[in-house]
PDB file with SEQRES, HELIX, SHEET and CRYST1 records, atoms N, CA, C and O in Angstrom:
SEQRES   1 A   62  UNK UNK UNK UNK UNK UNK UNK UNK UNK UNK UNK UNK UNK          
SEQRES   2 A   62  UNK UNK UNK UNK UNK UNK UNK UNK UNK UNK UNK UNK UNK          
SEQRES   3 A   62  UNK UNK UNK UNK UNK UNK UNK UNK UNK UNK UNK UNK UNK          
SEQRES   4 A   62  UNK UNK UNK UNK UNK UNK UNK UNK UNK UNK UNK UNK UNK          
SEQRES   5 A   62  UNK UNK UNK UNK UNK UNK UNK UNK UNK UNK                      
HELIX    1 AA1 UNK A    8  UNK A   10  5                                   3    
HELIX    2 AA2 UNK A   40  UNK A   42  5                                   3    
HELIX    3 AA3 UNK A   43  UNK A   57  1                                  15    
SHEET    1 AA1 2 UNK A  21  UNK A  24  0                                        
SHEET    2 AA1 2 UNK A  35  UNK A  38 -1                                        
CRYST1    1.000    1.000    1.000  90.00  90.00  90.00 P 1           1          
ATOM      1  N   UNK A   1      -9.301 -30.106  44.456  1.00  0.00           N  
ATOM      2  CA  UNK A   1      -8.859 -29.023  43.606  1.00  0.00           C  
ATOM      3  C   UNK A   1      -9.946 -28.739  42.569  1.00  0.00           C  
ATOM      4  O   UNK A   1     -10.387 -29.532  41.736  1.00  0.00           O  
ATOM      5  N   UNK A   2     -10.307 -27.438  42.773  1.00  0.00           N  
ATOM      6  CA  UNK A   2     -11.571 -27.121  41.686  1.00  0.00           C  
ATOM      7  C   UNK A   2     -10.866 -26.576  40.372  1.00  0.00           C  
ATOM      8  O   UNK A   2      -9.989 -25.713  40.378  1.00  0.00           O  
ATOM      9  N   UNK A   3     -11.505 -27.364  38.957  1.00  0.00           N  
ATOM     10  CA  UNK A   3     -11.115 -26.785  37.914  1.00  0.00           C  
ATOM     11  C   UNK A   3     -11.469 -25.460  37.229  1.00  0.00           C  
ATOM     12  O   UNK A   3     -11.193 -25.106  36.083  1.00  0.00           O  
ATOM     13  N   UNK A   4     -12.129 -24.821  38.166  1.00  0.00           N  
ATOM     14  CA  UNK A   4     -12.852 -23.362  37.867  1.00  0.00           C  
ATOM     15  C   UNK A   4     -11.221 -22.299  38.311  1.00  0.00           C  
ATOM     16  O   UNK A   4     -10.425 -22.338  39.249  1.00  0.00           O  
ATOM     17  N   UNK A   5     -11.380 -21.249  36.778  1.00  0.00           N  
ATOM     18  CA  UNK A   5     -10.289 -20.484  37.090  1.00  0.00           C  
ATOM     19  C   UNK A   5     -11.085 -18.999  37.979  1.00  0.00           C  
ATOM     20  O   UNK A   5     -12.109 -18.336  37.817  1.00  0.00           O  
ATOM     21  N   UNK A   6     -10.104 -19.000  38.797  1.00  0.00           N  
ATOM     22  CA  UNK A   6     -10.389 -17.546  39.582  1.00  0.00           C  
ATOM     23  C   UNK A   6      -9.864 -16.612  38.868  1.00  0.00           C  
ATOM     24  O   UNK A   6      -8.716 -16.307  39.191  1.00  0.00           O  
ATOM     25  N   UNK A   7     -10.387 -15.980  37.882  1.00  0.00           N  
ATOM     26  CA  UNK A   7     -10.118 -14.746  37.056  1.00  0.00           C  
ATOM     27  C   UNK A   7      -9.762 -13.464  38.139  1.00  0.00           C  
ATOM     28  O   UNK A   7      -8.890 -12.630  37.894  1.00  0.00           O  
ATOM     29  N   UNK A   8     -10.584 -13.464  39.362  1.00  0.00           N  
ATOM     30  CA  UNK A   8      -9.805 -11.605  40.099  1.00  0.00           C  
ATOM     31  C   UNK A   8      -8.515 -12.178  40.093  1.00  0.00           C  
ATOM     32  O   UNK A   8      -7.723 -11.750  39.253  1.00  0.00           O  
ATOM     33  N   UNK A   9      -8.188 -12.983  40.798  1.00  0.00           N  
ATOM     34  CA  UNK A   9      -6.380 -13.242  40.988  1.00  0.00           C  
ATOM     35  C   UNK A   9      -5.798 -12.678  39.723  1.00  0.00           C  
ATOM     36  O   UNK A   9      -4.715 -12.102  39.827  1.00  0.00           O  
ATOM     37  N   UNK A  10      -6.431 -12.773  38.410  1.00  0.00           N  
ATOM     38  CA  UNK A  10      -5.224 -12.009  37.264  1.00  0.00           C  
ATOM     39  C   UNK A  10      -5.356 -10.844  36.695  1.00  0.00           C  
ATOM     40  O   UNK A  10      -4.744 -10.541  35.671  1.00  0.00           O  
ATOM     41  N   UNK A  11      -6.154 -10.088  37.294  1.00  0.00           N  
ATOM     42  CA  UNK A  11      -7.056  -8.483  36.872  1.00  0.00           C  
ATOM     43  C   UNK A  11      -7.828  -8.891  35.278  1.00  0.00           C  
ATOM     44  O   UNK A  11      -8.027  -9.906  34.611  1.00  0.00           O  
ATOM     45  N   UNK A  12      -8.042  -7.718  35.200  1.00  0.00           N  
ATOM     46  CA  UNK A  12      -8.808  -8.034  33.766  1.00  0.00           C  
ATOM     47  C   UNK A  12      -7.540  -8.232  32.525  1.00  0.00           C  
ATOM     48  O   UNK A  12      -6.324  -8.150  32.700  1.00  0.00           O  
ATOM     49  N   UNK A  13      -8.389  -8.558  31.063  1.00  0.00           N  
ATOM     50  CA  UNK A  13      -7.639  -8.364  30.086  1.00  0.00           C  
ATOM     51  C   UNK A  13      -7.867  -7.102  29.612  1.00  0.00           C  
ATOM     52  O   UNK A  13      -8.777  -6.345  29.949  1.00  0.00           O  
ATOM     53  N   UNK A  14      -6.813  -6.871  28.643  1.00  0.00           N  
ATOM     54  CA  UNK A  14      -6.811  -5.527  27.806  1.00  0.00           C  
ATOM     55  C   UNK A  14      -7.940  -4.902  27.265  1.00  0.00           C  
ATOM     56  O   UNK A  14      -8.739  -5.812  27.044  1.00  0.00           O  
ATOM     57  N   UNK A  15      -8.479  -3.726  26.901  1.00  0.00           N  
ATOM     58  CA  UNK A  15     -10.167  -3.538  26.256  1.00  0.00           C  
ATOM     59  C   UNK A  15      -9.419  -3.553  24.967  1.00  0.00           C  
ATOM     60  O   UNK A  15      -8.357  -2.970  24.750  1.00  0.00           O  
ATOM     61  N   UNK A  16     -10.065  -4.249  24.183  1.00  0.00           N  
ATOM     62  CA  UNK A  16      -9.769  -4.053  22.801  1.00  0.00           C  
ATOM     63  C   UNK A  16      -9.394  -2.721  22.268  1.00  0.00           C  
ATOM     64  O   UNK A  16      -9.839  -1.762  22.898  1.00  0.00           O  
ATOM     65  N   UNK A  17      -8.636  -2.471  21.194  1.00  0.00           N  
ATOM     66  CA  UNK A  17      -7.978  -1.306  21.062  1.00  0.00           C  
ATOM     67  C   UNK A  17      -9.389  -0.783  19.402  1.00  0.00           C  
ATOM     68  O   UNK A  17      -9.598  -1.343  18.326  1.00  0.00           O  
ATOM     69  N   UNK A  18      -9.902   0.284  19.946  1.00  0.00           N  
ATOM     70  CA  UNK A  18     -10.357   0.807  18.460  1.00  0.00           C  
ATOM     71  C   UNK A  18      -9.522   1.288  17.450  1.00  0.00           C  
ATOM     72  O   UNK A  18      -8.613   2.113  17.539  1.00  0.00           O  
ATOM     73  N   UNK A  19      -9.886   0.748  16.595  1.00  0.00           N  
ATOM     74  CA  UNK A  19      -8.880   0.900  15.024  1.00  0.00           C  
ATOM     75  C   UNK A  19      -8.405   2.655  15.014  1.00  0.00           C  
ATOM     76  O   UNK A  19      -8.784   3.405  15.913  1.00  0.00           O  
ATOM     77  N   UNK A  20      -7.542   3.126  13.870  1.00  0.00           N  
ATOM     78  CA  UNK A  20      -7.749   4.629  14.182  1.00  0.00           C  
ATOM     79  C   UNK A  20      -8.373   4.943  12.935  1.00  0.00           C  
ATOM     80  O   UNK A  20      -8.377   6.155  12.719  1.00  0.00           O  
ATOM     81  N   UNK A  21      -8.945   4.186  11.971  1.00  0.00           N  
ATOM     82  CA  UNK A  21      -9.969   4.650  11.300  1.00  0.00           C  
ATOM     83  C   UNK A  21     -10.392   3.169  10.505  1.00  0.00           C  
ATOM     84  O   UNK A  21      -9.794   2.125  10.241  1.00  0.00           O  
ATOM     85  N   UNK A  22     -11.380   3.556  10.349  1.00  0.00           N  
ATOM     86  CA  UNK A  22     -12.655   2.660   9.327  1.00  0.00           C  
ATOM     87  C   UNK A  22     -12.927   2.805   7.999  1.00  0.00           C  
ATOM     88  O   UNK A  22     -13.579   3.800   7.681  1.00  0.00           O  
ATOM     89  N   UNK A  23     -12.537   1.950   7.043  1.00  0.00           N  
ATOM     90  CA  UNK A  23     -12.870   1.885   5.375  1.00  0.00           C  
ATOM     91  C   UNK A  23     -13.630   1.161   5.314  1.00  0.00           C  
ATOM     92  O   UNK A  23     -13.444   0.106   5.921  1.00  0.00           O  
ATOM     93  N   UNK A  24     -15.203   1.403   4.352  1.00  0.00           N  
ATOM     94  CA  UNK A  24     -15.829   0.146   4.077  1.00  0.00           C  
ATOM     95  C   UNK A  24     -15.639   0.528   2.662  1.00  0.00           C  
ATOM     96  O   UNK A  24     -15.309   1.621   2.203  1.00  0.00           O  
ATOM     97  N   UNK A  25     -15.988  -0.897   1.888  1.00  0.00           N  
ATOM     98  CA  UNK A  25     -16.660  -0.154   0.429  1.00  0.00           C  
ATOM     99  C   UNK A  25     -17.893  -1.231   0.132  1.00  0.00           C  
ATOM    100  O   UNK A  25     -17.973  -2.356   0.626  1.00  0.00           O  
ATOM    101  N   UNK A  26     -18.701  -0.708  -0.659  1.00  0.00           N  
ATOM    102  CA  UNK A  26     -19.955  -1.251  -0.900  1.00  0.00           C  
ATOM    103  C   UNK A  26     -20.326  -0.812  -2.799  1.00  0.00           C  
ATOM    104  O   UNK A  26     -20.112   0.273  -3.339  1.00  0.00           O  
ATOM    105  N   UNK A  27     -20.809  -1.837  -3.321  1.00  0.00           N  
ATOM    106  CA  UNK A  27     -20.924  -2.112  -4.266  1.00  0.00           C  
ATOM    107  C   UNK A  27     -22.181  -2.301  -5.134  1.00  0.00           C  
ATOM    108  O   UNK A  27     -23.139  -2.087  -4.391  1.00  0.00           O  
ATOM    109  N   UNK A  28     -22.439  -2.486  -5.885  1.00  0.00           N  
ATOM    110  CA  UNK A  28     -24.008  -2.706  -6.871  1.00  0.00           C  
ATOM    111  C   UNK A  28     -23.486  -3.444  -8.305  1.00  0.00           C  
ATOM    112  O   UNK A  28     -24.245  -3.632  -9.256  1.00  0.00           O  
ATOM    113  N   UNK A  29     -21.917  -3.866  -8.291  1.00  0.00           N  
ATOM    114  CA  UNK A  29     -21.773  -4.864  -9.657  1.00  0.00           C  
ATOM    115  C   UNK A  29     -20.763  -3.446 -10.394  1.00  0.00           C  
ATOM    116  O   UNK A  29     -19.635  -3.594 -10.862  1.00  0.00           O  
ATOM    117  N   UNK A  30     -21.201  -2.687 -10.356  1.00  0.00           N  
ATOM    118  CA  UNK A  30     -20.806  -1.591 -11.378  1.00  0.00           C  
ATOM    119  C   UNK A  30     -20.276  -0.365 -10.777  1.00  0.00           C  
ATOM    120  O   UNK A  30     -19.579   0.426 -11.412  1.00  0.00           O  
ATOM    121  N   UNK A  31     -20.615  -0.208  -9.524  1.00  0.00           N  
ATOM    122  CA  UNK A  31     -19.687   0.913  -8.729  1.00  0.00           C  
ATOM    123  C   UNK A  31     -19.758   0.552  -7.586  1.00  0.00           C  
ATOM    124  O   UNK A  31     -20.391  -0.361  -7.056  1.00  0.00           O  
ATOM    125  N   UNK A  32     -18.688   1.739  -6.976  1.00  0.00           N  
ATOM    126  CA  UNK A  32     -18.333   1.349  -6.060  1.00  0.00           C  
ATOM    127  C   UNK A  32     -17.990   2.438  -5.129  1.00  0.00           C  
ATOM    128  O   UNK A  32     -17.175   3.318  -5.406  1.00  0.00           O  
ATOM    129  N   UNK A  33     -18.908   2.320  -3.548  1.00  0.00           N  
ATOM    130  CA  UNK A  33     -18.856   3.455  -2.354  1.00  0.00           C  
ATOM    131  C   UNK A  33     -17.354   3.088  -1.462  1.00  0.00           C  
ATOM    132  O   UNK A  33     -16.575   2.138  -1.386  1.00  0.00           O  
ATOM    133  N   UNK A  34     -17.443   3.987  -1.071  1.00  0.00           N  
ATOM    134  CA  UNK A  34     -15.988   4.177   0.087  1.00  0.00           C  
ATOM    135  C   UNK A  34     -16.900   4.940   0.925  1.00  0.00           C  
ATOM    136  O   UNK A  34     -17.672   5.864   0.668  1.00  0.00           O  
ATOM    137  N   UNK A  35     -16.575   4.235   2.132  1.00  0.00           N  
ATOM    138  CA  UNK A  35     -17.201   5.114   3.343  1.00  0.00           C  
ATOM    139  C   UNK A  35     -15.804   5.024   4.099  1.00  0.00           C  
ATOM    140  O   UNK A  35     -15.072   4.042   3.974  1.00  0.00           O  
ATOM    141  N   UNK A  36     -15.411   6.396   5.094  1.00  0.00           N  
ATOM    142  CA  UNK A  36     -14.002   6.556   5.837  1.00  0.00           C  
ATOM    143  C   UNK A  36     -14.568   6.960   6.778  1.00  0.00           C  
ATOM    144  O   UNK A  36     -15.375   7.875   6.612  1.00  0.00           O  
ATOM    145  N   UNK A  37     -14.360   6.464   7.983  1.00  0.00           N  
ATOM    146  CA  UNK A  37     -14.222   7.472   9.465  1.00  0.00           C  
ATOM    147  C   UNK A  37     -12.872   6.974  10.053  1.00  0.00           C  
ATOM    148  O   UNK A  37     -12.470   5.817  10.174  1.00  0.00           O  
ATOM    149  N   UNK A  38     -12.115   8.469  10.477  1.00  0.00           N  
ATOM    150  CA  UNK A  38     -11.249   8.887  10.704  1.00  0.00           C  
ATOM    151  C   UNK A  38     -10.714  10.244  11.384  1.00  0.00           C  
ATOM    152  O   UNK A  38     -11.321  11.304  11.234  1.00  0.00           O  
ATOM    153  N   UNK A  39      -9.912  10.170  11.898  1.00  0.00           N  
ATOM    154  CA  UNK A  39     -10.004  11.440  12.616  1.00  0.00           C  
ATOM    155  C   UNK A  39      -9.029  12.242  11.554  1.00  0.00           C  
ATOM    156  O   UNK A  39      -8.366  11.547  10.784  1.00  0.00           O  
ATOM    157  N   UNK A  40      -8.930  13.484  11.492  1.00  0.00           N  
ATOM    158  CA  UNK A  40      -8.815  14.462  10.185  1.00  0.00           C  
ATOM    159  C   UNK A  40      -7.243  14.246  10.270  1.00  0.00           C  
ATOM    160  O   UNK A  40      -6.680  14.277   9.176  1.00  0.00           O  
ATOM    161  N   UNK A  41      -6.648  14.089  11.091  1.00  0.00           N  
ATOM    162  CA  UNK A  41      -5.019  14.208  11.312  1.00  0.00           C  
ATOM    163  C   UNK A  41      -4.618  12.773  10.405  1.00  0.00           C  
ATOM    164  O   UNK A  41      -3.443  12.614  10.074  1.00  0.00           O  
ATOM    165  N   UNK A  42      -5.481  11.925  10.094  1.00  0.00           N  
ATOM    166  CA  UNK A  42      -5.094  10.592   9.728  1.00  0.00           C  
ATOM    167  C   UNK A  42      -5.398  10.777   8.276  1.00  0.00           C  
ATOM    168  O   UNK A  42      -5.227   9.749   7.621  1.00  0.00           O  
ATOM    169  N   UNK A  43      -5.744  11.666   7.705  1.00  0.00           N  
ATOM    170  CA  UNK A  43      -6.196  12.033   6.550  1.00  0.00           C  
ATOM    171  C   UNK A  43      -5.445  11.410   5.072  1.00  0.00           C  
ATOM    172  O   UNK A  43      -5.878  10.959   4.011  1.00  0.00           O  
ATOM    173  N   UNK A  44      -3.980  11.682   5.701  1.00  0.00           N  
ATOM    174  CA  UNK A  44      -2.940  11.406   4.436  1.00  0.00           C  
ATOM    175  C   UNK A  44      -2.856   9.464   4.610  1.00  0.00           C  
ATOM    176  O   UNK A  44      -2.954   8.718   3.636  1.00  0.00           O  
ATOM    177  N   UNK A  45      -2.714   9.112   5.656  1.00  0.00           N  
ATOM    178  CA  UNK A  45      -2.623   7.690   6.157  1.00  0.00           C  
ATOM    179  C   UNK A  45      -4.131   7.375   5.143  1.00  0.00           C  
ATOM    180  O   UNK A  45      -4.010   6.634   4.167  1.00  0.00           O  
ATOM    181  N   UNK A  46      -5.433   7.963   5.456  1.00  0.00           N  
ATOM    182  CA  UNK A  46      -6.589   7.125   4.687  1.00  0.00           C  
ATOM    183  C   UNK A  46      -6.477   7.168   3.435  1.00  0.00           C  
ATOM    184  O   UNK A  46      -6.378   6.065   2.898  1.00  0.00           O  
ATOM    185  N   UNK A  47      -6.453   8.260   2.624  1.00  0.00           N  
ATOM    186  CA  UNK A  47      -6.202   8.354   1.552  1.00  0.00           C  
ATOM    187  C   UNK A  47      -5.072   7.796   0.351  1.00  0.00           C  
ATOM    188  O   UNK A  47      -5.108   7.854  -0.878  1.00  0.00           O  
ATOM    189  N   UNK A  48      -4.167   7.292   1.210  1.00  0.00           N  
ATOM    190  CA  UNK A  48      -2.801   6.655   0.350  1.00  0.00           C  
ATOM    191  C   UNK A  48      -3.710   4.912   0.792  1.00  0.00           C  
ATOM    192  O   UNK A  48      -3.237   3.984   0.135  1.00  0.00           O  
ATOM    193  N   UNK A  49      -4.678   4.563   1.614  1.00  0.00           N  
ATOM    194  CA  UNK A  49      -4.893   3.423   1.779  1.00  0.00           C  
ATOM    195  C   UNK A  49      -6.180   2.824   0.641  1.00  0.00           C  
ATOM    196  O   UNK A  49      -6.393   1.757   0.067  1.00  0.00           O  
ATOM    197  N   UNK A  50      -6.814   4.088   0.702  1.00  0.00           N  
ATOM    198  CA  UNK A  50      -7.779   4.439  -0.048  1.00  0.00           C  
ATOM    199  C   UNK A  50      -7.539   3.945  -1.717  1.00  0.00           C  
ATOM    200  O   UNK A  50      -8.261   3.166  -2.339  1.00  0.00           O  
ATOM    201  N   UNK A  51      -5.973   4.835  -2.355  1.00  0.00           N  
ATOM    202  CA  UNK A  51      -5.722   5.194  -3.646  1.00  0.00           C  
ATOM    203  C   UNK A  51      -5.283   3.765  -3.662  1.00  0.00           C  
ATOM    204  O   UNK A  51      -5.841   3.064  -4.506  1.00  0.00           O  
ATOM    205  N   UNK A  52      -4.187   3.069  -2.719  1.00  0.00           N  
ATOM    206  CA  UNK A  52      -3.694   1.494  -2.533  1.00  0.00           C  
ATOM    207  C   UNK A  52      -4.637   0.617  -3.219  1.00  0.00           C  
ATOM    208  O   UNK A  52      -4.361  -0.049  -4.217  1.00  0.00           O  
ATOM    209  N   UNK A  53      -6.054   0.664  -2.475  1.00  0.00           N  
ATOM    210  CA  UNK A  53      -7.007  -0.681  -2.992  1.00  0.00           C  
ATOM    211  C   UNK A  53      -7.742  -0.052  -4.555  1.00  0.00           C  
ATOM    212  O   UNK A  53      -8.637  -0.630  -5.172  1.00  0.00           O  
ATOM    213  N   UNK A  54      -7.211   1.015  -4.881  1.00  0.00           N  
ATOM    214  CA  UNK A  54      -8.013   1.648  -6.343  1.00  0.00           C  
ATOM    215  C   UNK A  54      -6.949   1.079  -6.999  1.00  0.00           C  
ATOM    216  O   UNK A  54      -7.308   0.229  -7.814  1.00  0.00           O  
ATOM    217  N   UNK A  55      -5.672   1.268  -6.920  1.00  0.00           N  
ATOM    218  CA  UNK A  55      -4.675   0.468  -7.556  1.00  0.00           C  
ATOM    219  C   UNK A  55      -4.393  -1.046  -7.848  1.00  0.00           C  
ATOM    220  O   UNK A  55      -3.719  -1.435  -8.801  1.00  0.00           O  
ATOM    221  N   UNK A  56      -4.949  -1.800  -6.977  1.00  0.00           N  
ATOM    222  CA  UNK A  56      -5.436  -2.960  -6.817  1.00  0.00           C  
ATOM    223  C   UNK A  56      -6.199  -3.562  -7.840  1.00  0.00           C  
ATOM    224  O   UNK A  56      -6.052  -4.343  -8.779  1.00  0.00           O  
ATOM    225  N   UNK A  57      -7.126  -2.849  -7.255  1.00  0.00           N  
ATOM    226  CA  UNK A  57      -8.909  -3.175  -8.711  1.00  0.00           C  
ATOM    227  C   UNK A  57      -8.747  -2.772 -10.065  1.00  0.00           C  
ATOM    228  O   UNK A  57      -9.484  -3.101 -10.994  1.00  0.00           O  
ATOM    229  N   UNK A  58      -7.568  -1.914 -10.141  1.00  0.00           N  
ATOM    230  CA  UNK A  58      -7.152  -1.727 -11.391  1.00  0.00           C  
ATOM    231  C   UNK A  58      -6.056  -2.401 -11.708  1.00  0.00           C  
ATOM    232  O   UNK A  58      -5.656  -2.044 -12.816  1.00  0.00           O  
ATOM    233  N   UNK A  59      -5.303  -3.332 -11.156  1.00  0.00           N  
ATOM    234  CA  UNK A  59      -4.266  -4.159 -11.677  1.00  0.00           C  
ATOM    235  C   UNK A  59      -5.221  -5.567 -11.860  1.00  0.00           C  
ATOM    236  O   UNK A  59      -5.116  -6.356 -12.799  1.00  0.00           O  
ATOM    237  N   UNK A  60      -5.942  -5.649 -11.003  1.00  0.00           N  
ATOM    238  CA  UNK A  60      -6.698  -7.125 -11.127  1.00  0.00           C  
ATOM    239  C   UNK A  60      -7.123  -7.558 -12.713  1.00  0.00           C  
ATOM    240  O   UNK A  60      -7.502  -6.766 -13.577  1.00  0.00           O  
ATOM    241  N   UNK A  61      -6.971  -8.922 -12.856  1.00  0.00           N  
ATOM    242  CA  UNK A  61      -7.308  -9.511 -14.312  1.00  0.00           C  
ATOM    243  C   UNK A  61      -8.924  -9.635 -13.909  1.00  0.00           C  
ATOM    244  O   UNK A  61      -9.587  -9.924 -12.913  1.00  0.00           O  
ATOM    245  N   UNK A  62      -9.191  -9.170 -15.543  1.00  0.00           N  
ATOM    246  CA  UNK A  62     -11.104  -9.294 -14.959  1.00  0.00           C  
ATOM    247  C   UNK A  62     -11.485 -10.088 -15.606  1.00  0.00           C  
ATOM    248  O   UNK A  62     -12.661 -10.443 -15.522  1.00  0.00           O  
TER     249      UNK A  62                                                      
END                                                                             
């Protein structure tokens, strides 16, 4: 009995699913970038996620 798995017997796995949009933010100590890609229909979804982590950085103890 060989311990090698025969992967065709189980088809492939799933392709990873792409996100439906991308936030980065990037920094220098003192400000701070937001980069968004998104498709335009997701607009209200980025932006309430967006205002979320501004709300955040402004509740945080500094």
């Amino acid at each position: 009995m060989s311990h090698v798995i025969d992967w065709s017997k189980y088809g492939r796995g799933k392709k990873p699913e792409k996100p439906a949009y991308e936030i980065t933010y990037h920094g220098d100590g003192e400000r701070t970038w937001c980069t968004a890609v998104f498709p335009i229909e997701r607009f209200d979804e980025v932006k309430h996620r967006i205002e979320a982590q501004i709300d955040f950085w402004k509740d945080e103890p500094k």
